[in-house]
C-alpha positions in Angstrom: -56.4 49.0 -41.3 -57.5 45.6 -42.7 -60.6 44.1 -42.4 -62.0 40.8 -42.0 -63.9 39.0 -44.2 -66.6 37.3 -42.9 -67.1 34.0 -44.2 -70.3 33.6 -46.3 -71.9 30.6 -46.7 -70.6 30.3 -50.1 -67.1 30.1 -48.7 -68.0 27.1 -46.0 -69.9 25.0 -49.0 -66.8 25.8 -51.0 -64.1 24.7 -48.4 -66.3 21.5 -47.4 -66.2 20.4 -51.0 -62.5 21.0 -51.3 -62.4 18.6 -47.8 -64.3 16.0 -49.7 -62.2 16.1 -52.6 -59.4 15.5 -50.7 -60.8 12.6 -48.5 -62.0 11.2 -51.6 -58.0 10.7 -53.1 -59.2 11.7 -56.7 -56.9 14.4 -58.7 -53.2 14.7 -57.5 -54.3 14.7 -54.2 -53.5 12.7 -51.2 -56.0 10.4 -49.7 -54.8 11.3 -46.2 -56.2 14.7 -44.8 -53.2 16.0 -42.2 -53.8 18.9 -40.0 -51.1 20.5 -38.3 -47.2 19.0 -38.5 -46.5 16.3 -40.7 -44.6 13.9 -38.6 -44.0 10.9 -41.0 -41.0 9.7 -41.3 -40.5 8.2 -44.9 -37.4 5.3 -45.0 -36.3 3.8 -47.4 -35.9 -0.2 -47.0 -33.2 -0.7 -49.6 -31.0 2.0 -48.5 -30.7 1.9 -45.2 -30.7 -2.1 -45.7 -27.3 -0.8 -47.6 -26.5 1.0 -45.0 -26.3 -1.9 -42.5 -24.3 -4.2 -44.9 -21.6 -1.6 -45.3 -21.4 -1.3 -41.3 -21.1 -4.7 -41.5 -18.6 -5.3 -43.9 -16.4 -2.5 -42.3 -12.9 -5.3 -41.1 -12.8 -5.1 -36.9 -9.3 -3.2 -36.0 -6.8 -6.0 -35.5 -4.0 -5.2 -32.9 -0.9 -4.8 -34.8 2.5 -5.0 -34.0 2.9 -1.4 -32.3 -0.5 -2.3 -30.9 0.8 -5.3 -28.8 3.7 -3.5 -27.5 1.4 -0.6 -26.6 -0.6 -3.3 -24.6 2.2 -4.9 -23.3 4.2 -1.0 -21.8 0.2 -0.3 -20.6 0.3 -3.5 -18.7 3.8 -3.2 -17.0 2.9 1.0 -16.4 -0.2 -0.2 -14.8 1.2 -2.7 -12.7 3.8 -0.4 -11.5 1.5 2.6 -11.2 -1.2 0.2 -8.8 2.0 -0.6 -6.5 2.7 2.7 -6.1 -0.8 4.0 -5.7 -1.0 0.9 -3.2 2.0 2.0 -1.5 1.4 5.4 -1.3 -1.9 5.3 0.3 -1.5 2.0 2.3 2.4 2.3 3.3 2.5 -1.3 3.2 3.4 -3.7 1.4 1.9 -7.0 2.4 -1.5 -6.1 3.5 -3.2 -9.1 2.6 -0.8 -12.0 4.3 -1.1 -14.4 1.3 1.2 -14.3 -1.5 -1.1 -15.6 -3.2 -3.7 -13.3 -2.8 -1.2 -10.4 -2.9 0.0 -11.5 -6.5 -3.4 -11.9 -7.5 -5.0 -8.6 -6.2 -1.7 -7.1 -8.3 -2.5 -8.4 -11.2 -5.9 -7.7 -10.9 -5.4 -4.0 -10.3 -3.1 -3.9 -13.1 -5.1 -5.6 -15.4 -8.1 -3.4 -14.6 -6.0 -0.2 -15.2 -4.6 -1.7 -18.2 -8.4 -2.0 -19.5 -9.6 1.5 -18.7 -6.2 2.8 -20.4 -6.9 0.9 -23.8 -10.6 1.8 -23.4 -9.7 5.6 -23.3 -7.4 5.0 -25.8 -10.0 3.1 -28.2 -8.2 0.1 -28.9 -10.0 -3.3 -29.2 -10.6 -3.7 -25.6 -11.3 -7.4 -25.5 -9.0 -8.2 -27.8 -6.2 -6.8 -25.9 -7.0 -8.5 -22.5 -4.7 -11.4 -23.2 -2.0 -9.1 -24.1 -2.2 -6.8 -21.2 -2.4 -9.6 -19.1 0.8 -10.9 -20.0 2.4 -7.1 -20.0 1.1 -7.5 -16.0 3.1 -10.5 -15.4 5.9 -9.0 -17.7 5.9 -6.5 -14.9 5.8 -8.5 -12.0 8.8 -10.7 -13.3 10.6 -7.3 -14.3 9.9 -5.5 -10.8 10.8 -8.2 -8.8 14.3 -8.6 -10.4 14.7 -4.5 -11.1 14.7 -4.9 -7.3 17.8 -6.5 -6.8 19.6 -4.3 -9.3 18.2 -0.6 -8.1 16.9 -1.2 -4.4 17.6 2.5 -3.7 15.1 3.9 -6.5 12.4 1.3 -5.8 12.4 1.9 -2.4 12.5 5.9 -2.8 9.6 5.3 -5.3 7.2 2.5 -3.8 8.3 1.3 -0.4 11.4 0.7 1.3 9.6 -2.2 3.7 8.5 -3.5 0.1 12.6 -3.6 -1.1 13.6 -4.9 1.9 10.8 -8.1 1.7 11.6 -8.8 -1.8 15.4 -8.8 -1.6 15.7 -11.1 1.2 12.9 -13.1 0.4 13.7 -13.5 -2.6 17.1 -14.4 -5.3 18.3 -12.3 -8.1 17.1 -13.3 -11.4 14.4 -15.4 -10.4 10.1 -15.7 -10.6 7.9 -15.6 -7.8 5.1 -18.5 -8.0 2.7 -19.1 -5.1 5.6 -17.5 -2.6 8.1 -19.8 -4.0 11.5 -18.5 -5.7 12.3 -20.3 -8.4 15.8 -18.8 -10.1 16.5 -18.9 -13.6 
């Protein structure tokens, strides 16, 4: 079994002085008494000041050239994929009356889905917004006139009321603006 010591008064007088020592910063002590955890944290100015400039200095990722066709296929995919989503779910094709609005809302869903895909793909979202956008309106153009050519596979895939509005509303070879045909 062990025993316990009991202090004397030696020992107190002894440990006092070696507080006081301490406090007092003479020796190879610190001047700072801690008790318990030390929880400073020690940084160092210049190196993490280095660290920030090589951060900095690292070039942005530019979009190359297999970039901007990725961005462009994403923008015509999402286009067709919110058509068929819209058709599927809706069964319609002109929900919204407009034209306009219908052309608009398009885009707009294919743009946004063109977004998310580039975000989950960890491309240079905002850089690639002007690129997707015109891989939307690729895919308008292309859909509308694919229409004409394959009417049986569009309307087996999005809607045959959808088919049936665009190829007699419209003319082969030819871009929708505001509801007017214009052919090429």
């Amino acid at each position: 079994m062990a025993t316990i010591a009991v202090s004397t008064v030696a020992q107190k007088s002894e440990f006092l002085a070696r507080l006081a020592r301490i406090e007092s910063g003479t020796g190879s002590s610190k001047s700072t008494l801690f008790v318990g955890l030390d929880e400073t944290i020690l940084v160092d100015n210049k190196a993490s000041a280095k660290m920030l400039k090589k951060a900095a200095a690292v070039p942005q990722k530019r979009l190359g050239p297999f970039d901007l066709l990725l961005c462009m296929a994403m923008g015509v995919f999402s286009l067709a994929f919110g058509l068929y989503i819209q058709f599927t779910l809706t069964g319609n094709a002109n929900l919204w009356g407009s034209p306009d609005l219908v052309m608009a809302i398009n885009g707009g869903i294919g743009l946004s889905i063109t977004l998310f895909l580039g975000y989950f793909l960890r491309m240079p979202v905002f850089r690639m917004i002007p690129v997707g956008a015109i891989g939307v309106l690729a895919g308008m153009v292309a859909f509308h006139n694919l229409v004409h050519f394959y009417p049986e596979k569009f309307a087996e895939m999005f809607s045959p009321i959808w088919v049936e509005q665009v190829t007699t509303t419209t003319a082969a070879n030819s871009i929708i603006w505001r509801g007017v045909s214009f052919t090429l």
